[in-house]
N, CA, C and O of each residue as an XYZ file, in Angstrom:
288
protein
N     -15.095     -3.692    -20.124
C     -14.293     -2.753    -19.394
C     -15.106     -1.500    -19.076
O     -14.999     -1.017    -17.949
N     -15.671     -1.103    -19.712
C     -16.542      0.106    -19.886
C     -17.656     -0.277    -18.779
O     -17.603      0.659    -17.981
N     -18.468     -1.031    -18.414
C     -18.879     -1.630    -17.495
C     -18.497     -1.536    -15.750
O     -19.234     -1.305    -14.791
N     -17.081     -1.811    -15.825
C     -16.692     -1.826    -14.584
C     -16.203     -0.846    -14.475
O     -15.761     -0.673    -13.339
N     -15.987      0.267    -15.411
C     -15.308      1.865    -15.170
C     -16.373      2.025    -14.463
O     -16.392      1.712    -13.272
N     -17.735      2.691    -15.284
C     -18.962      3.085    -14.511
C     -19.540      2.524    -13.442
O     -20.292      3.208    -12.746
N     -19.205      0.768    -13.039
C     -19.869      0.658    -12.016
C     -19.143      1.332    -10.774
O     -19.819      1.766     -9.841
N     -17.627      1.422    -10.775
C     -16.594      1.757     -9.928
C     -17.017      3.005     -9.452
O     -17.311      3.298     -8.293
N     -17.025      4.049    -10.924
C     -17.687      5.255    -10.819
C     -18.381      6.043     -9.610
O     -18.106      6.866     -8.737
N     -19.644      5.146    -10.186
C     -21.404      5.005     -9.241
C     -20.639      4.853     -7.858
O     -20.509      5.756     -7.031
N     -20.261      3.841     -7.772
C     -19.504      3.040     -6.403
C     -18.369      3.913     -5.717
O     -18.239      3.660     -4.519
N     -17.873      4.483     -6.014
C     -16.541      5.469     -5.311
C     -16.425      6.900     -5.905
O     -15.453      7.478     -5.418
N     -17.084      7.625     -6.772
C     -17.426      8.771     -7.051
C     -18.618      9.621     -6.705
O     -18.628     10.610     -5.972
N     -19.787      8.981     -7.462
C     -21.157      9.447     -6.997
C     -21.599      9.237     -5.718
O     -22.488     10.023     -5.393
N     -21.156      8.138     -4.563
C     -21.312      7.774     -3.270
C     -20.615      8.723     -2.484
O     -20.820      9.170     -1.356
N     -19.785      8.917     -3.298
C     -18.597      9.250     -1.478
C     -19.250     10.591     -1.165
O     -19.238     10.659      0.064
N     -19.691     11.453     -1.551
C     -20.426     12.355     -0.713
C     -21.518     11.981      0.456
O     -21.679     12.549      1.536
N     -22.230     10.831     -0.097
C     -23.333     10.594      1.082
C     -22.353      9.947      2.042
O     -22.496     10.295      3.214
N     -21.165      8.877      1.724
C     -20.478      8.557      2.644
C     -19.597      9.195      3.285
O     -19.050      8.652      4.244
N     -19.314     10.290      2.958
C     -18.341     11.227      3.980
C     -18.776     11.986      4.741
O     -18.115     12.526      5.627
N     -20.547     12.241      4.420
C     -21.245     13.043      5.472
C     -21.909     12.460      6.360
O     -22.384     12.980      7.371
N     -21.984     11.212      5.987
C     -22.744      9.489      6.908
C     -21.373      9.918      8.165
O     -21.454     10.579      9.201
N     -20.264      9.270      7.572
C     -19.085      8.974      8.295
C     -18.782     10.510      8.811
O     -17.890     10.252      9.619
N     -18.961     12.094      8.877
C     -18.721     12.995      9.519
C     -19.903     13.129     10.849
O     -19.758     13.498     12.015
N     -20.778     12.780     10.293
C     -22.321     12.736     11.747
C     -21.869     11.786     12.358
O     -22.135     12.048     13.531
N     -21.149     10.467     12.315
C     -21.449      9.159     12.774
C     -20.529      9.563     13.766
O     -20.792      9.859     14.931
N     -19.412      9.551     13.200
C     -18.088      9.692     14.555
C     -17.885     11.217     15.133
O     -17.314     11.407     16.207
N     -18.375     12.230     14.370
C     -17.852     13.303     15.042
C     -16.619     13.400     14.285
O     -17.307     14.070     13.515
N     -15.653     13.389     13.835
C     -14.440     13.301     13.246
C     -14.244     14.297     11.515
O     -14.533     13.795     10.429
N     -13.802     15.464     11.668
C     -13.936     16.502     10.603
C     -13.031     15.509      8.969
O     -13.153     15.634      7.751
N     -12.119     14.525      9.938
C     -11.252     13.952      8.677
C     -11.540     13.150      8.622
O     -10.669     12.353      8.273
N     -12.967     12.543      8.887
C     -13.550     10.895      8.834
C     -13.210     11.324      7.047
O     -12.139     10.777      6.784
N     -13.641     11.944      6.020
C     -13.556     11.513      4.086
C     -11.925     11.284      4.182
O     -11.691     10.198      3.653
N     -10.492     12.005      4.742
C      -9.677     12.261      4.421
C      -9.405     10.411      4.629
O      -8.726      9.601      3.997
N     -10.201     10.311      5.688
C      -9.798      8.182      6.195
C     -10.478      7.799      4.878
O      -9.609      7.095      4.365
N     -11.006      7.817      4.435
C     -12.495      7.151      3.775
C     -11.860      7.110      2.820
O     -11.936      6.015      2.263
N     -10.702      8.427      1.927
C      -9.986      8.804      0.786
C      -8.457      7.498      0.803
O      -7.829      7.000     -0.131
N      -8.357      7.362      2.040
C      -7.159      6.396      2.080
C      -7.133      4.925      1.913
O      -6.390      4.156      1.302
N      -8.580      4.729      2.932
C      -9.137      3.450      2.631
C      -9.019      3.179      1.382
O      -8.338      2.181      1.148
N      -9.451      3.726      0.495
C     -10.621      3.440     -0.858
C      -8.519      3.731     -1.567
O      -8.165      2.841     -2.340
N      -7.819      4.444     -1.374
C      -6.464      4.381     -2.073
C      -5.843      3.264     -1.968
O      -5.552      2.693     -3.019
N      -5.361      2.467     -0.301
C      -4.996      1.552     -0.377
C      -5.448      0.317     -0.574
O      -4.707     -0.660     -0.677
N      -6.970      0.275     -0.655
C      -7.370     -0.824     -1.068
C      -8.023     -0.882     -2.594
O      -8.969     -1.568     -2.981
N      -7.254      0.009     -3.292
C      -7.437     -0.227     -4.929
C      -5.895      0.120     -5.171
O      -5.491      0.000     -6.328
N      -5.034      0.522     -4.226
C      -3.523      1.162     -4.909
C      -2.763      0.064     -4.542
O      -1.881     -0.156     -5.373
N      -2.773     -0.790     -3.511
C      -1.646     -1.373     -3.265
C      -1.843     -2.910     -3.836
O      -0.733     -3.439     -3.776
N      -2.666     -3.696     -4.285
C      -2.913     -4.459     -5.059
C      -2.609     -4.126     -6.810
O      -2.573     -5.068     -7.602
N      -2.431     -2.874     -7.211
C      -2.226     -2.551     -8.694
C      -0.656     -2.477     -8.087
O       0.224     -3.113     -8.667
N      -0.447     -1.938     -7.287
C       1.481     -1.874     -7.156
C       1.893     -3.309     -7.155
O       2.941     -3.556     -7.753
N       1.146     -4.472     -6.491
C       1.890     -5.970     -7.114
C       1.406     -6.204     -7.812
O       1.735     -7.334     -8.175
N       0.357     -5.631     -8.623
C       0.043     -6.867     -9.801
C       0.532     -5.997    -11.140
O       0.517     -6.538    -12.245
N       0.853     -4.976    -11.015
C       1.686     -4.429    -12.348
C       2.914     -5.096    -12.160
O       3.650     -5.483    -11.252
N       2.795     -5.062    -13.988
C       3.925     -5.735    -14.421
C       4.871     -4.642    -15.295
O       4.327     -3.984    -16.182
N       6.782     -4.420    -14.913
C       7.795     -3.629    -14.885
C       7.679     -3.313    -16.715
O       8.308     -4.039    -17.484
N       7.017     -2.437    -17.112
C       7.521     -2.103    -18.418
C       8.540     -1.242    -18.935
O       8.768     -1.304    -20.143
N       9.262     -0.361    -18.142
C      10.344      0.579    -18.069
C      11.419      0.309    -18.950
O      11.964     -0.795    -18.940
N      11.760      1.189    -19.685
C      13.195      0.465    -20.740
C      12.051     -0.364    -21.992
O      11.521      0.373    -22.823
N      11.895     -1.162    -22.011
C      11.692     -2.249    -23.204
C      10.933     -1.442    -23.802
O      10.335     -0.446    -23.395
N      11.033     -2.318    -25.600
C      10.739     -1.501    -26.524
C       9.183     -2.026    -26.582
O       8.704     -3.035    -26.066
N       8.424     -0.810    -27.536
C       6.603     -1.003    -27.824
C       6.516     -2.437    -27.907
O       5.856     -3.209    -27.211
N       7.617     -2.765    -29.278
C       7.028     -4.663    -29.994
C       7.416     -5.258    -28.794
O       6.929     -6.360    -29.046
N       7.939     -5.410    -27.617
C       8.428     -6.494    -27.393
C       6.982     -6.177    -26.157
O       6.074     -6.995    -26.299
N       6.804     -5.380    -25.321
C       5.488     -5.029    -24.596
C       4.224     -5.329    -25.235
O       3.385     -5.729    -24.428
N       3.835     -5.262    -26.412
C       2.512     -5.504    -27.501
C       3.045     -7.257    -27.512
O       2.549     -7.954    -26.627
N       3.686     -7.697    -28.152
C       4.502     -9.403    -27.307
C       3.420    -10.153    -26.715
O       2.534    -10.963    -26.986
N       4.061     -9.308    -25.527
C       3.505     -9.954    -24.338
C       2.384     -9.842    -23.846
O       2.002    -10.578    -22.936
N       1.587     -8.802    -24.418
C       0.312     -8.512    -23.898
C      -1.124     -9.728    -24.884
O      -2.329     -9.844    -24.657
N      -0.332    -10.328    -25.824
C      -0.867    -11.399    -27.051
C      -0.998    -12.685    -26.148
O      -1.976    -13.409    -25.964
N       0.467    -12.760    -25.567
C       0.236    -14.014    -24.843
C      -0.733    -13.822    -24.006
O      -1.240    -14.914    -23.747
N      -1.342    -12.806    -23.345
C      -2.510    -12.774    -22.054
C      -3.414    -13.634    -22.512
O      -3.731    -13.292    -23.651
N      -4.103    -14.800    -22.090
C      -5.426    -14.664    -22.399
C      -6.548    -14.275    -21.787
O      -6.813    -14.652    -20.646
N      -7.597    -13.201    -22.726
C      -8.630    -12.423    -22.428
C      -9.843    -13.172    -21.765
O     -10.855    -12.548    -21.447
């Protein structure tokens, strides 16, 4: 896990400066990062909105449960 935090990191933290000033020269466009910020939201946000699973209400044991059955 620790692995793919930092590679993500490198990949969408430490980059996006060279890429928002790539993408501000390229098009001319002052809100080319504000696109670049949405991109990079909906294509890491809207895949975690279906693949989370509803824990709201239920108790710790019965959530810790179910997280046994996963296999790793």
């Amino acid at each position: 896990m620790a692995i793919g935090y930092n590679v993500a990191t490198v990949l969408f933290g430490g980059l996006s400066p060279l890429i928002a000033t790539a993408l501000m020269s390229s098009t001319g466009l002052t809100l080319a990062p504000a696109i670049y910020a949405t991109v990079i939201v909906v294509v890491a946000g809207v895949p975690t909105l279906f693949l989370a699973r509803n824990m709201a209400g239920r108790p710790l044991a019965e959530v810790d449960r179910d997280r046994d059955l996963v296999p790793v």
